[in-house]
N, C-alpha and C positions, 0 to 999 in steps of 0.2 A: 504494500500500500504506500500509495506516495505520501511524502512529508505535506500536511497542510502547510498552506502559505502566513509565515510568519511565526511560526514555531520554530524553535531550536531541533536541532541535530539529536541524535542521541548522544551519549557519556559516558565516562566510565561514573559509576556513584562519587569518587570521590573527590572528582572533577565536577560535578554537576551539585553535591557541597560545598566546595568552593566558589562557585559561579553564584549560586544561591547568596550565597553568604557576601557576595562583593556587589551584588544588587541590594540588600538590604540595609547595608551599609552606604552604600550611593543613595538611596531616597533619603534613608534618615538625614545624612546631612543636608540632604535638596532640599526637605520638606518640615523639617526641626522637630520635628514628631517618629514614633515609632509605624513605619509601613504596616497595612492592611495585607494580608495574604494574596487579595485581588491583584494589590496593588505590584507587587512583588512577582506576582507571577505574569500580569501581561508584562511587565517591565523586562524581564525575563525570556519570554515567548514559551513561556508552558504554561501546562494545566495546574490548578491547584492543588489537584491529588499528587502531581510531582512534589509537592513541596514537602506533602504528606510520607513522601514513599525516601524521602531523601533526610528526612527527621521528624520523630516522634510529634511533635507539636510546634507551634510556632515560637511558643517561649525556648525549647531547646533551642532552636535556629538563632533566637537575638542573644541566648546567653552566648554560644559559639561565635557568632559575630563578635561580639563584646570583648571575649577572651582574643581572638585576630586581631583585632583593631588595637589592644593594649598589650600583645606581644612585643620584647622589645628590642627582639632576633632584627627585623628588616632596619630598625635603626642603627642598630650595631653596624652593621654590613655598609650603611651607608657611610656611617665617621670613620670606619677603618678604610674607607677608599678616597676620603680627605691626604691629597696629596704632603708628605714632607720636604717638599721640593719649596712647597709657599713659605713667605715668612708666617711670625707668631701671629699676627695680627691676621693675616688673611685666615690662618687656617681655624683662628678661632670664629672669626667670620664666618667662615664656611660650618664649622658645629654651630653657629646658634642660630644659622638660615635652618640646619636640621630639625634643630630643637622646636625652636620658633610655630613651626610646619608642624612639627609633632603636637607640642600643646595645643593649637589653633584645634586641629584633627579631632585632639580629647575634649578640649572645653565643650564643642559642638557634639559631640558625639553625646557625653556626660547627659548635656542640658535637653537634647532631644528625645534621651531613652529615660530622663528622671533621674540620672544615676546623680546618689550624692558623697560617694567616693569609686576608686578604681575596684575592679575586681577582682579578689582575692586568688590570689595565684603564686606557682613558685619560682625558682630562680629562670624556670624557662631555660635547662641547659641543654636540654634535646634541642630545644628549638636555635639557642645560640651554634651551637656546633652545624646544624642545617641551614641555617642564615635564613630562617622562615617560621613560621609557628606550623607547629607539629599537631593534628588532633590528639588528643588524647595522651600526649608523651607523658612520660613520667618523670618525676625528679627525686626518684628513692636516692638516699644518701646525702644528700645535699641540704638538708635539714637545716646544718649551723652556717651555710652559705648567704651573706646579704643576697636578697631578690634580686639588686642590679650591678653584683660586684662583678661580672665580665664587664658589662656597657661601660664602667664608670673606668675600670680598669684600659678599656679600649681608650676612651677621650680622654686619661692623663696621659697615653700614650704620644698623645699630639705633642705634649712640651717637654718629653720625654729630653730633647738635648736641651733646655734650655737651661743655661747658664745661672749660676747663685747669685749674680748682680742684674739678673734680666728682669726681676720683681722683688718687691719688700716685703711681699709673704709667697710662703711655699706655690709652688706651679699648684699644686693641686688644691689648693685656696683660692687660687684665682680662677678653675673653673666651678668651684662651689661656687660663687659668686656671680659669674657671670649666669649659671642656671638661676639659680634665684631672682638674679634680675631680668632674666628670660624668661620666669615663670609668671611674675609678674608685669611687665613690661608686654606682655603678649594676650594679654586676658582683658577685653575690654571693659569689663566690670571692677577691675582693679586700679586699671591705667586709667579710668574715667574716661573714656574713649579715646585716649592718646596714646596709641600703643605706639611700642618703640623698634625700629628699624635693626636689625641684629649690627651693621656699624654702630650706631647708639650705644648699644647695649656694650658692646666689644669697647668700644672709646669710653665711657664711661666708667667701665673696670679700671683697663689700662690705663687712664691719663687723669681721669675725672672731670671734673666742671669747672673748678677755680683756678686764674692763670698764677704761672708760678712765677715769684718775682730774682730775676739773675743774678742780683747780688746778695743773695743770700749764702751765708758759709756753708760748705759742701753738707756738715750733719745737720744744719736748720734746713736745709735743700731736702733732703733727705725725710728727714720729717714730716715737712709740709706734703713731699710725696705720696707719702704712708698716710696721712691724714683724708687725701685727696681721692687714694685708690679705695680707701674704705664709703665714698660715698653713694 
């Protein structure tokens, strides 16, 4: 029997879970709300009973979504392919365009599905080793492992050569910091709709806001720096 006109192809199931899952995740963000099954499946090009035959109910499907969307496999993969060829500044740039992109992704995601925290989940190391989220992997062992100590591991890797006079607190102080200001800096609710540009964000670590004045002796120099990068 031929394919009716405007249906999908057939699948393998785990493929056509995936598919599922990266449509319902596209409305939610299009429409700020949790999709309707209808909606999901003309968007799709199948019948609803596929949605049926591909997960128990619809709430399995949006918790599965949920769990993909806050996997933090595919963001690793992208800061480990932040070039060390760029200076400090670009490549920090380029982590907090990632970031940036990331929380915009969550904030929206969060506020459309009602969520009023992330979903409970573990270090995700099946999924880091596959550079993807794994259904159903498991993280037996990994118990006393922080949840994002690969990722975090990955992006102090970026200043990995930076020198003990290239900052007045640790390299890995200054990406706590720039996340934090990426976190909020990025969430229009916070920034009171002023969100901030990941140069912002990055210049503002690194140099701060207050100009520094030239004749000051090298440790008031110093100082004022350290006062400046904490703002």
């Amino acid at each position: 029997m031929a394919e009716r006109a405007g249906r999908a192809a057939p699948m393998h199931p785990d493929d056509r879970r995936e598919a599922l899952i990266g449509v319902f995740l596209d409305l939610a963000h299009r429409e700020g709300r949790p999709p309707t099954t209808s909606e999901i499946a003309r968007e799709a090009g199948v019948a609803e009973g596929t949605i049926f035959r591909a997960f128990p109910t619809k709430d399995a499907l949006q918790e599965e979504a949920v769990q993909v969307a806050f996997c933090p496999a595919p963001v690793r993969r992208s800061i480990a392919a932040i070039g060390t060829d760029l200076t400090v500044r670009d490549r920090l740039v380029a982590f907090t365009t990632i970031m940036q992109r990331r929380f915009r992704e969550v904030f929206g995601l969060m506020g459309a599905l009602g969520l009023s925290e992330p979903p409970n989940r573990g270090p995700h190391l099946a999924c880091y080793a596959a550079g993807r989220h794994l259904r159903g992997a498991s993280d037996d062992g990994a118990e006393e492992l922080e949840p994002h100590q690969p990722l975090l591991d990955t992006v102090h890797e970026l200043l990995a050569d930076a020198g003990e006079d290239d900052f007045v607190v640790p390299a890995r102080e200054v990406v706590h910091r720039i996340r934090l200001l990426c976190f909020s800096g990025s969430h229009p609710g916070i920034a009171d709709g002023r969100t901030l540009t990941p140069e912002e964000i990055v210049d503002t670590v690194l140099y701060g806001v207050r100009a520094r004045p030239t004749d000051l002796p090298t440790s008031s120099r110093s100082t004022t720096n350290r006062k400046a990068a904490t703002c």
